[in-house]
C-alpha positions as CSV (number, residue, x, y, z in Angstrom):
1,X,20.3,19.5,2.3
2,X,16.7,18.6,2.4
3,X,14.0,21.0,2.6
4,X,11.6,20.3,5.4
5,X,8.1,22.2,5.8
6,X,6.2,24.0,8.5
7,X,2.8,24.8,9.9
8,X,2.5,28.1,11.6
9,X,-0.5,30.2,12.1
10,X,-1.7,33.4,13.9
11,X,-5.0,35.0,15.1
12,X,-5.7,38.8,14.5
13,X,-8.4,40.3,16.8
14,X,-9.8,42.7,14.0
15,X,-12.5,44.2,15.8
16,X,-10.0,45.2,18.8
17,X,-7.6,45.8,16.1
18,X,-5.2,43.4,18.1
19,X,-3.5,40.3,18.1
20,X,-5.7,37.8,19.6
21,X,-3.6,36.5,22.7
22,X,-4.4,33.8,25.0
23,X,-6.7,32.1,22.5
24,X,-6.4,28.0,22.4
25,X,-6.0,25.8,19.4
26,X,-6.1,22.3,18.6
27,X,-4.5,20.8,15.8
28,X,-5.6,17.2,14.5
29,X,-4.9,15.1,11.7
30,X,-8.0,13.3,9.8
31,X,-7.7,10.6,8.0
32,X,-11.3,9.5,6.5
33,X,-13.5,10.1,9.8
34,X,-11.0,9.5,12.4
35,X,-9.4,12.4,14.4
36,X,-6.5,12.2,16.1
37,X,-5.2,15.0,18.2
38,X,-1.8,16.1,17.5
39,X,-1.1,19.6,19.3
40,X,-3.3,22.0,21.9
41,X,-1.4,25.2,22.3
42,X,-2.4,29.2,22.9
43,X,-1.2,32.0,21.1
44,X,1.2,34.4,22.5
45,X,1.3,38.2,23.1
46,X,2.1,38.6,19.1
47,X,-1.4,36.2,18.1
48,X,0.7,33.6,17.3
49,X,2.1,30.4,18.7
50,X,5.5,29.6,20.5
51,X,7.0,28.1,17.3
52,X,5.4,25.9,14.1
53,X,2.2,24.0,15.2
54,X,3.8,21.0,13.0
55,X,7.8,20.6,11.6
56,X,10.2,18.0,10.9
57,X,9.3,13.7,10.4
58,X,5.5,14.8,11.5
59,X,4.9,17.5,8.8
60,X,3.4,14.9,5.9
61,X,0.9,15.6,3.5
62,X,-2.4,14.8,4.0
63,X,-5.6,16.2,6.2
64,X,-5.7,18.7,8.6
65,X,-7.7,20.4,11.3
66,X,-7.2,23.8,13.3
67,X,-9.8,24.1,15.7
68,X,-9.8,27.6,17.6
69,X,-11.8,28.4,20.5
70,X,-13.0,31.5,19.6
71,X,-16.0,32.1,21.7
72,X,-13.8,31.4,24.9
73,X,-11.6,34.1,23.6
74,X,-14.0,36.7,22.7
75,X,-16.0,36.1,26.1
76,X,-12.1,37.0,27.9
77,X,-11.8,39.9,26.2
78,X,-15.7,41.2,27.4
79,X,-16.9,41.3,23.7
80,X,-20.9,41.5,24.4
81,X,-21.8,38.5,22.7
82,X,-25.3,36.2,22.4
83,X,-26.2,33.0,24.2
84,X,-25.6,30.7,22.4
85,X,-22.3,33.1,20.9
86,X,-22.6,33.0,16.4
87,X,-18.9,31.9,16.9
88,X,-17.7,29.7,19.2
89,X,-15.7,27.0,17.9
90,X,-14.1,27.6,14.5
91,X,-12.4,24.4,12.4
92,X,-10.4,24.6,9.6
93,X,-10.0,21.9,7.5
94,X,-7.3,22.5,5.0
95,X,-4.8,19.7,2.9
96,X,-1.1,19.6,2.8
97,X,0.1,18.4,-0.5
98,X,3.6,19.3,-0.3
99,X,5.6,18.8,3.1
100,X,8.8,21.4,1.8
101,X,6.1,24.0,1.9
102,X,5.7,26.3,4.4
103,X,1.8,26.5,5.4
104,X,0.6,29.7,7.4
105,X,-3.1,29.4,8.3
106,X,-3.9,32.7,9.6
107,X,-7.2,33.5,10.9
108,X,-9.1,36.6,11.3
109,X,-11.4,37.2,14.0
110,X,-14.4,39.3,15.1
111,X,-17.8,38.4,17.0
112,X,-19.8,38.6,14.0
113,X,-17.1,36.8,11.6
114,X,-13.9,35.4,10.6
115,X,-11.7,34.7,7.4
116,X,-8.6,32.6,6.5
117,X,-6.1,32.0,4.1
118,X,-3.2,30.4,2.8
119,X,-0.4,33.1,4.3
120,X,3.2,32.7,3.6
């Protein structure tokens, strides 16, 4: 049985203390400059989305990009924030070197800031 790999992630709210629901993300693949659009879902209740972001054939190595719409979000949830907002729209480039990994690409998310890492 092969082993096939996985992109998930999930958005914490930590200045509500809360998962971060009804925020959208994009997902794209780069190769060199070209992006090409691959996924636009929203998390759920829980911060996270309806299933991996990226499985199966389609889960290769190579470039990637999550882009989350962060300042939509933060402007739902009535978070008193500037025009224009510090964060708005937040990508994160990462690289996929081995496709029988699992990559979780959580993000952390206040007005002010955010953080990621490689989760399991």
């Amino acid at each position: 049985m092969s082993k096939t790999g996985r992109l998930t992630t999930h958005v914490l709210d930590t200045a509500l203390g809360k998962p971060a629901r009804g925020l959208k993300i994009d997902l794209y693949r780069i190769d060199g400059e070209a992006k090409a659009l691959l996924r636009n879902v929203s998390t759920n209740s829980d911060g996270r989305v309806d299933g991996p972001m990226l499985e199966g054939e389609a889960f290769v190595a190579g470039t990637y990009e999550l882009l989350f719409y962060a300042g939509d979000y933060l402007r739902g949830t009535g978070a008193a924030l500037p025009e224009p907002a510090f964060l708005d729209l937040i990508p994160l480039r990462f690289g996929i070197a081995d496709a029988g990994s699992h990559y979780h690409v959580p993000l952390l998310l206040s007005p002010f800031s955010y953080s990621t890492y490689r989760g399991s």
